[in-house]
N, C-alpha and C positions, 0 to 999 in steps of 0.2 A: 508720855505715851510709850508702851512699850506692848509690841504685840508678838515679840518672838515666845514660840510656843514652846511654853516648860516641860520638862520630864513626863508628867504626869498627862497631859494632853495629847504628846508624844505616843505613849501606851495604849492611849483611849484609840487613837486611829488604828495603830498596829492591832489593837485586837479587835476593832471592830474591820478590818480586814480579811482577818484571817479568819472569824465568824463568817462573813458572806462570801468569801469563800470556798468554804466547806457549805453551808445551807441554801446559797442562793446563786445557782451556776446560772447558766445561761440556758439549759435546758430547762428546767427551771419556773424562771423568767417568761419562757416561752410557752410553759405548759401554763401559767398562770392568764397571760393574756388570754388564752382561750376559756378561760373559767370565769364561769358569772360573778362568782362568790371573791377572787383574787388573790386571795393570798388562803394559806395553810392553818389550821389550831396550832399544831406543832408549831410550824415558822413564829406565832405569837407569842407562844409561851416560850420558848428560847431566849425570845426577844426581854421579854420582862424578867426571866432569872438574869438578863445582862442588867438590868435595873434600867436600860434606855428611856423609857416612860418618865421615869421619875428624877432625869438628870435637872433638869431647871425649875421643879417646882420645889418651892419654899420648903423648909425644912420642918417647919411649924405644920404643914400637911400631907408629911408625910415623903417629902420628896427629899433629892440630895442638896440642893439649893444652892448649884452651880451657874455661871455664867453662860452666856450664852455663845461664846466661843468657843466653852469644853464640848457644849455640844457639834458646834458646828466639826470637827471631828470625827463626831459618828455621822452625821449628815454628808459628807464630802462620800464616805464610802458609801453608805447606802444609795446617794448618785451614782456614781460609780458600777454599783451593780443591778442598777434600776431593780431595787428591791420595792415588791410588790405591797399590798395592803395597805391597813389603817392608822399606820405607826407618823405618818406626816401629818392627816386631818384629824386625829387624836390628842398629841402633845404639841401641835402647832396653832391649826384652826381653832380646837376644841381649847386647849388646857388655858393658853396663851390669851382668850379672851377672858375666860372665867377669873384668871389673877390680872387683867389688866381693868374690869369691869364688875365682877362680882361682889358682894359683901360678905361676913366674912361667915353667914350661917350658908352660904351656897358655896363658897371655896372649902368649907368646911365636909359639906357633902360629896362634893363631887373632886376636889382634886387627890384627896387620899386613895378614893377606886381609880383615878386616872396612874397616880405614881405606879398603883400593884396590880396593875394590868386587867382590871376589873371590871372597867366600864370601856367602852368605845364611843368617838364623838367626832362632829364635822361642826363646820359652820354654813348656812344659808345664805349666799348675800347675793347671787346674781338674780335677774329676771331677763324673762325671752329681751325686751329692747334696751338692756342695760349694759352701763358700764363701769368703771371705778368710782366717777363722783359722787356724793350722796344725791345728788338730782335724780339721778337714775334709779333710787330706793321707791317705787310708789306703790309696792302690796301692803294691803292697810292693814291696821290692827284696830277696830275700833271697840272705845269701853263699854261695858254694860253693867255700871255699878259697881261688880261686883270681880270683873276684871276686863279682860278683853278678849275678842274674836275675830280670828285670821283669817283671812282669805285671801287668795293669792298661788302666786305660781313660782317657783325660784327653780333654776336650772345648773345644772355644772358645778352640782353638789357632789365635793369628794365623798366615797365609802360612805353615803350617806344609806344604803341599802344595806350595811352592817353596823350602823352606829343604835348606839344604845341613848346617846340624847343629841338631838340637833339645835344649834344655837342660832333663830331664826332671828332677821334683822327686818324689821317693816317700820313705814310709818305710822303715828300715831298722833301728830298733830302738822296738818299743811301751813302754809306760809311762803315766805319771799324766802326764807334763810333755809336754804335744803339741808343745814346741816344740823338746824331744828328741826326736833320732833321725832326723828330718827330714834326706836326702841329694840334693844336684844330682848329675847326671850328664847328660852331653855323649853324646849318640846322634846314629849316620849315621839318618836317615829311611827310610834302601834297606837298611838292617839287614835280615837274616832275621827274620821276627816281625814287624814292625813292619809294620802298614797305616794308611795317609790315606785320609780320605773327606773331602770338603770337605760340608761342614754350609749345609742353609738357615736363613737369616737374614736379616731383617729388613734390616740393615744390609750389603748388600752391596758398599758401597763399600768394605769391608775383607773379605778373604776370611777365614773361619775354619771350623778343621776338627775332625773327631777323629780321633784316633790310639789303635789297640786295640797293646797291647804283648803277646804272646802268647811267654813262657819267651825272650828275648832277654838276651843272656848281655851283660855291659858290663866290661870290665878293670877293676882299680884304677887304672890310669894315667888313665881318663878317668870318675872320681870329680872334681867339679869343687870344687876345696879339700878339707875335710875329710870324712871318713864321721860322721854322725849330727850336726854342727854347720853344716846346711845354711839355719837358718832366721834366724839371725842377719844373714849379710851378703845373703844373698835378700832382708830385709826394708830395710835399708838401700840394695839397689838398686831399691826398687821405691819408696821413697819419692821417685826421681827419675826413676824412672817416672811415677808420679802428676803430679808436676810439669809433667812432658812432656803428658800426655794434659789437661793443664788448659790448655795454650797451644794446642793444635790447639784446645778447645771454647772460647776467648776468638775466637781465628782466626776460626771459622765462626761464632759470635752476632755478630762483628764484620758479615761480609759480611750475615746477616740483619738486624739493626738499620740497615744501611744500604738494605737492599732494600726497608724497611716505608718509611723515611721519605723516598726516592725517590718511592716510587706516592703515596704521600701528598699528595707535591707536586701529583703529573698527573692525579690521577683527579678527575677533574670529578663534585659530586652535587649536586643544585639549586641548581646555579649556581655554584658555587664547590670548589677541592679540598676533598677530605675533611680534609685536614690542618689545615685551618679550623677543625673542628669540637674543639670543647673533647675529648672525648673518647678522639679520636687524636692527639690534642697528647699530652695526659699521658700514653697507653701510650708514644708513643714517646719523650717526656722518658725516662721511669723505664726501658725499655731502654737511654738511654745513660749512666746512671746506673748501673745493673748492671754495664753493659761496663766502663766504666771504672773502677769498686772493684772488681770482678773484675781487670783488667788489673794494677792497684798492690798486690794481693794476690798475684799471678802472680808477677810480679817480685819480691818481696820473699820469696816463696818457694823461688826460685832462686835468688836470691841466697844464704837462708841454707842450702841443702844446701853450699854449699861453703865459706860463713863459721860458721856457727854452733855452739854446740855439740848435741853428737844431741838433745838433747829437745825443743829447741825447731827443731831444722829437722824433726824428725818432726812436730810438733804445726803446722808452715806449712806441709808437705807435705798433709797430712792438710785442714786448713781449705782450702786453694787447692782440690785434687782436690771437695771436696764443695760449694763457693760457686762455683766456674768453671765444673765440670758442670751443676749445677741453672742457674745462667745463662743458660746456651747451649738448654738444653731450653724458659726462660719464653721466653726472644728468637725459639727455631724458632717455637713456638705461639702468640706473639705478630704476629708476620711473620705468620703464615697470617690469621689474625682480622682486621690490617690489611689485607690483599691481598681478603680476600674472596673470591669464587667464583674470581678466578685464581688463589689459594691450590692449591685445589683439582686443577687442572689437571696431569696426566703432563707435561704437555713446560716446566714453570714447576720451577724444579732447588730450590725454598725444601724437599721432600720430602724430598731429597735430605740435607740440613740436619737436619732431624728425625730423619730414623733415624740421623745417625752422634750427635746428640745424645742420642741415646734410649742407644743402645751404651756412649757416652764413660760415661753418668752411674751407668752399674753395672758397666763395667770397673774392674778392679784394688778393688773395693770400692766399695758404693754409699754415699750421703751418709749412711746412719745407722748405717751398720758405723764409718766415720770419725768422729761423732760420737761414739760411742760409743769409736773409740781415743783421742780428744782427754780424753775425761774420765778415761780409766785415764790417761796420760801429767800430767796436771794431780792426777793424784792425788784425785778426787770420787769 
């Protein structure tokens, strides 16, 4: 195993730095969170001349057919800059199920518009009393011959009020094995039946919504892979989902660990910076000690979804997501504690930081649902 970062990965960060940089300040950021819609046309299409979209889809549809390390690269910065929009519930949620689930007449349609920025997409999978396990899946889908019909409620659906198809996850056969029966399906948003409300949250630098499914009839052709064998490669795409969502929260503790030990430097108290003082030495030591075991955990996680064998890239799926999140949430609340009453302050963007840390550390499963899968996978 070798996960030191080549040349070419090197460049990939440097310029997607220097992009969100210039496109996505912190003004920004801020004028987005006020906006229903979230992000920019422009900021989009920028996004897809950088070819970002199309960095891990297969080459065979259209994409660059990169690993998932080169991406984590541009993900580290666009944490970093808590960049706005559809660009994570697109080629994460969306893209990521379709090549881990799909056949190859629906990867065929939908991920050459995902690579050229064409289409936009989410995935469906929470409900109001739900949680990560498939137990928690119980919106039905039942057949009517001639396919099936949805109903149901799912909530804390990313940019699903700008996605062009949602990849709706329901049951379709009960039993004792809840991880039978479990089906994806591929829905228009503008379906009959189907309503978006966009949801308040906390976190609104990422939009999320609900979606009420009311008797919405779905074909068999847009069954995404198999009927009732839905939870299998959904779970396998979401392990690099997780991976993805642990490089946006290295990104942003990055920017916060830097922001604490910045004012550290300037802020003058009886005479001398605070960073003087034994106190804020050591918080900020032990945040850059987090960051960076966090970051060689990151990496090493990415690297094995696409070397390793499943159990152990599910079990560094699972540790990155739960050690990267909780990270990024000490370094937010840490940063505040160092800053002091300008912590506190609206127009000081470290807030900002906090609530997508707060979001990251209990999307796709919080740190002790993952603990708790690392010990079933380890066999305890």
């Amino acid at each position: 195993m070798d996960i030191t970062l080549s040349k070419a990965q090197q460049d990939i960060s440097k310029e997607a730095r220097r992009f969100l940089k210039k496109e996505c300040s912190p003004d920004f950021v801020q004028e987005m969170f006020e906006d229903d819609k979230g992000y920019t046309d422009d900021l989009w299409s920028k996004i897809v001349e950088l070819d970002w979209p199309a960095m891990c889809i297969p080459e065979q549809y259209g994409g660059m057919g990169l690993d998932l390390l080169d991406l984590i690269m541009v993900l580290e910065e666009t944490g970093r800059a808590l960049m706005p929009g559809p660009f994570f519930s697109t080629i994460l949620l969306g893209a990521e199920t379709i090549i881990a689930a799909g056949n190859d007449s629906q990867k065929e349609t939908y991920l050459p518009k995902i690579a050229n920025g064409e289409i936009k997409g989410t995935l469906a999978l929470y409900e109001p009393d739900s949680g990560a396990d498939p137990g928690y899946i119980q919106m039905e889908a039942k057949s009517d011959g001639n396919g099936f019909i949805l109903n149901g409620t799912k909530i804390l659906v990313p940019d699903a009020h700008v996605s062009d198809f949602i990849i709706c996850v329901a049951r379709t056969q009960p039993g004792d094995d809840a991880e039978q029966g479990v089906t994806l399906f591929l829905v228009d948003p503008k379906s009959d039946g189907i309503t978006v409300s966009l949801l308040p949250t906390m976190d609104a630098t990422r939009k999320y919504c609900g979606v009420e499914f009311k008797n919405v009839p779905v074909s068999t052709d847009n069954v995404l892979g198999e009927p009732n064998q839905g939870w299998g490669p959904l779970c396998r795409a979401m392990q690099r989902v997780q991976v993805a969502i642990s490089a946006e929260s290295i990104g942003g503790a990055q920017w916060a660990m830097e922001a604490a030990t910045d004012y550290a430097k300037i802020r003058i108290q009886f005479g001398q910076p605070i960073g003087a003082y034994q106190a804020i030495k050591h918080r900020c030591a032990q945040m850059f000690v987090d960051v960076e075991s966090s970051r060689s955990l990151l990496y090493y996680a990415a690297w094995a979804q696409d070397n390793e064998e499943p159990t152990a890239a599910a079990i560094a799926a699972s540790a990155a997501k739960t050690y990267c999140t909780e990270t990024f949430n000490n370094v937010s609340c840490g940063t505040i504690q160092v800053l002091g009453g300008t912590g506190f302050v609206w127009e000081n963007e470290i807030h900002y930081y906090l609530k997508r840390a707060k979001a990251n550390e209990v999307a796709l499963g919080d740190p002790d649902y993952h603990r708790e899968r690392i010990l079933k996978l380890l066999s305890l």
